[in-house]
C-alpha positions in Angstrom: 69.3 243.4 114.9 65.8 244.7 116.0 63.5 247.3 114.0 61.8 250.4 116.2 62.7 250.8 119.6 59.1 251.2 120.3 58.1 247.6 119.9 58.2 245.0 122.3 58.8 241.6 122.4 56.2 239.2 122.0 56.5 236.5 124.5 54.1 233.8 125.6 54.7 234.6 129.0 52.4 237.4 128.2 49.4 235.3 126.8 46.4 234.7 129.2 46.2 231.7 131.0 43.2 230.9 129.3 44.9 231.2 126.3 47.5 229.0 127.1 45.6 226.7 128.9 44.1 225.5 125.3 47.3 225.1 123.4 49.5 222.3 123.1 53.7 222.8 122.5 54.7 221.9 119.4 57.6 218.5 120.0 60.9 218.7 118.1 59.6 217.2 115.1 57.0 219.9 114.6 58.8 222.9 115.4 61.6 221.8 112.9 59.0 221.2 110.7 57.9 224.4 110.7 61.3 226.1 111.3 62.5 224.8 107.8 59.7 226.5 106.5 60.5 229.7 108.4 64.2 229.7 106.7 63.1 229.1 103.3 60.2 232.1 103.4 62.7 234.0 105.1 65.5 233.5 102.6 63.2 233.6 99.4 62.1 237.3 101.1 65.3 238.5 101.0 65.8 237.4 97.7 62.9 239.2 96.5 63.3 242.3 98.2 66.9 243.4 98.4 67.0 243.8 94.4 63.5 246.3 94.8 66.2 248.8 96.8 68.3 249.3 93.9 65.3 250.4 91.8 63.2 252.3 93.7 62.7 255.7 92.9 61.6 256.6 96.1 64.8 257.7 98.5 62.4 256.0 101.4 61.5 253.1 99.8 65.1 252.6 98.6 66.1 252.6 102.4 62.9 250.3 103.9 64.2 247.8 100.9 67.6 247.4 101.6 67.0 247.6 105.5 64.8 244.7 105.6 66.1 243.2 103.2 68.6 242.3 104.9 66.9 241.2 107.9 65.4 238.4 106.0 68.8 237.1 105.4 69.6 237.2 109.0 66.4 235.7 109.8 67.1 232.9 107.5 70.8 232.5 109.6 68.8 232.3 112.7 66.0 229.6 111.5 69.1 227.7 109.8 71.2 227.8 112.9 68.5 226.7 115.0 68.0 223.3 113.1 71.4 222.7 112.4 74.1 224.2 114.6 75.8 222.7 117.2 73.6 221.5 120.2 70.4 222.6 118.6 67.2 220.3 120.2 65.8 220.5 116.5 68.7 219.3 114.7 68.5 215.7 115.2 64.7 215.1 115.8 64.4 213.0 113.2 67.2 210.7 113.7 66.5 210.4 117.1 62.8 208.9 115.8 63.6 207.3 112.7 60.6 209.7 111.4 62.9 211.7 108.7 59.4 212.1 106.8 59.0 214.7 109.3 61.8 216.8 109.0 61.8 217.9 105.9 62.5 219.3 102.6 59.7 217.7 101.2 59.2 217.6 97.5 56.1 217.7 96.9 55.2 220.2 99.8 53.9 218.0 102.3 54.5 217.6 105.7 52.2 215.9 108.5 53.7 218.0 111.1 52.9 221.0 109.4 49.1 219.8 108.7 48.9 217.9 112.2 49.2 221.4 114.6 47.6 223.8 112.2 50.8 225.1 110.1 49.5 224.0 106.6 49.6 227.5 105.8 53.1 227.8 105.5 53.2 225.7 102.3 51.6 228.3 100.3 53.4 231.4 102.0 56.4 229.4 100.7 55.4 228.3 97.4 52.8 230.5 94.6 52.1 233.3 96.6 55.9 234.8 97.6 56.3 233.9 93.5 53.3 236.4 92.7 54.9 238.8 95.2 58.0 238.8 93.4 55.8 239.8 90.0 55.9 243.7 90.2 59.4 244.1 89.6 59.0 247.3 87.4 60.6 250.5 89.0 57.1 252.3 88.9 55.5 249.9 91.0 56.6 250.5 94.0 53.6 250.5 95.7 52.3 247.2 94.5 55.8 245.6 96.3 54.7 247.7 99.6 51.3 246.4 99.5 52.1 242.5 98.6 54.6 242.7 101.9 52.5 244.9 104.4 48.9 244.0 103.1 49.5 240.3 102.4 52.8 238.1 102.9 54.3 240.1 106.3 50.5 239.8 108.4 50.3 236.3 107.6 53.9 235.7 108.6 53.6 237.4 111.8 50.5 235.0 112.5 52.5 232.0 111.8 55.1 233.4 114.4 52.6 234.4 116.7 50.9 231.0 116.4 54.3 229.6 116.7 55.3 230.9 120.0 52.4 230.5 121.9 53.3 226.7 121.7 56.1 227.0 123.8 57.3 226.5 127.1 60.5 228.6 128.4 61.7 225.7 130.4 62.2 223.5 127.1 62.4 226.1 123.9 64.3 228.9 125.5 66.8 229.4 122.1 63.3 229.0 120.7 61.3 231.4 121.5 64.5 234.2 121.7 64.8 233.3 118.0 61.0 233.9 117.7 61.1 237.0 120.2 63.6 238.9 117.7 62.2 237.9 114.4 58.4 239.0 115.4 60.1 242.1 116.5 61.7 242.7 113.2 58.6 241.7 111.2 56.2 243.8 113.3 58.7 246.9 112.9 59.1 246.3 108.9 55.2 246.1 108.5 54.2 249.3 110.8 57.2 251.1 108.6 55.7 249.3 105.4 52.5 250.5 105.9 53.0 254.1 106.6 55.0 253.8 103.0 51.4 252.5 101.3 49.5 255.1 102.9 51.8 257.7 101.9 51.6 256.2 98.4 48.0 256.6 98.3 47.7 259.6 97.2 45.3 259.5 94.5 42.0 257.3 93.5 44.4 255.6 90.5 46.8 254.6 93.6 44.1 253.4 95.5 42.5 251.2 92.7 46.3 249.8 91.7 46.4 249.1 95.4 43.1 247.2 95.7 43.4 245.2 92.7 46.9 243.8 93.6 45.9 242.9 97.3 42.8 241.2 95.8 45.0 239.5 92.8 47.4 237.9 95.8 44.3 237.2 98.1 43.2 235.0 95.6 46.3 233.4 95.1 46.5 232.7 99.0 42.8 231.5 99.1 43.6 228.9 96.4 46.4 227.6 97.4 44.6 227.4 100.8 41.8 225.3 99.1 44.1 223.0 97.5 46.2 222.5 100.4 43.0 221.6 102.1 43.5 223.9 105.0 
């Protein structure tokens, strides 16, 4: 399940050697680090977004809901399949090591992997800022929801992904980086949809100031988070 036709596959096959040449793979115990995190943004995304579908006035926005919606879901399946179904490399890491602190869930919403290669900022895409998203749950503010996902929380996810895959190798993440192919795809599909619904919603200087002040209101929340985090 892939959004527009029209987008391609990021792969780090693509990235300059000089790019490359500069980053270091992630091990097992980092990439299920982070991968936990993936499922648990993905699944608390679909939570959030498949109810906006059913009270959306706007027929399009009704539709973009439910689609992607439901993409988070299957994103989730993929992230939670990857650390824990049969013959996944990720699933074990931490027994194999004896370094379960590693591998997650972790209460209090640490995890030296994550800090270690540069992840730290998935803590707070999982924790007060996808709560603040969830805020506008009022029919009429539809384009507050669009402008949390697309302006906010969906960029920085795509980042993470990004960041993500160019710490692979082919040779020793292939299910890896197919999961990570597909779900960038998805994401960069649902924001360049999501955005074309803000700007249609911007019709007016009122829309426009609504628009700004929410982006800013969830800025803020990122930054601090950010700050306490350390990152």
């Amino acid at each position: 399940m892939s959004g527009s036709g029209e987008t391609q596959p990021v792969s780090s096959d693509t990235a300059p050697v000089s790019e490359l040449a500069h980053q270091e793979r992630l091990d097992a115990f980092e990439a299920r680090a982070a991968t936990l995190s993936y499922m648990q943004i993905e699944a608390r995304l679909f939570e959030i977004v498949t109810p906006w579908a059913a009270i959306a006035p706007e027929p399009k926005a009704q539709i973009h809901f439910h689609t992607y919606g439901r993409y988070h879901a299957w994103h989730a399946e993929l992230w939670s399949d990857l650390c824990t179904g049969p013959g996944s490399a990720l699933a074990g890491a931490d027994q194999l090591s004896g370094k379960s602190d590693r591998s997650g869930p972790w209460p209090d919403g640490q995890c030296p992997a994550l800090d270690r290669v540069g992840l730290q900022h998935l803590r707070w895409l999982d924790g007060d800022l996808l709560e603040r998203l969830a805020e506008p749950s009022h029919p009429s503010r539809t384009l507050e929801k669009l402008v949390g996902l697309y302006r906010v929380m969906i960029p920085r996810l795509v980042v993470a992904y990004r960041f993500h895959l160019e710490r692979t190798v082919q040779l020793c993440d292939g299910p890896l980086q197919r999961v990570l192919n597909l779900v960038l795809q998805d994401e960069v599909a649902a924001w360049q949809e999501g955005e074309a619904l803000v700007e249609e919603a911007l019709d007016s200087g009122q829309a426009i100031e609504r628009a700004i002040a929410w982006q800013a209101s969830l800025e803020a929340v990122a930054v601090s988070s950010q700050q306490v985090t350390g990152s």
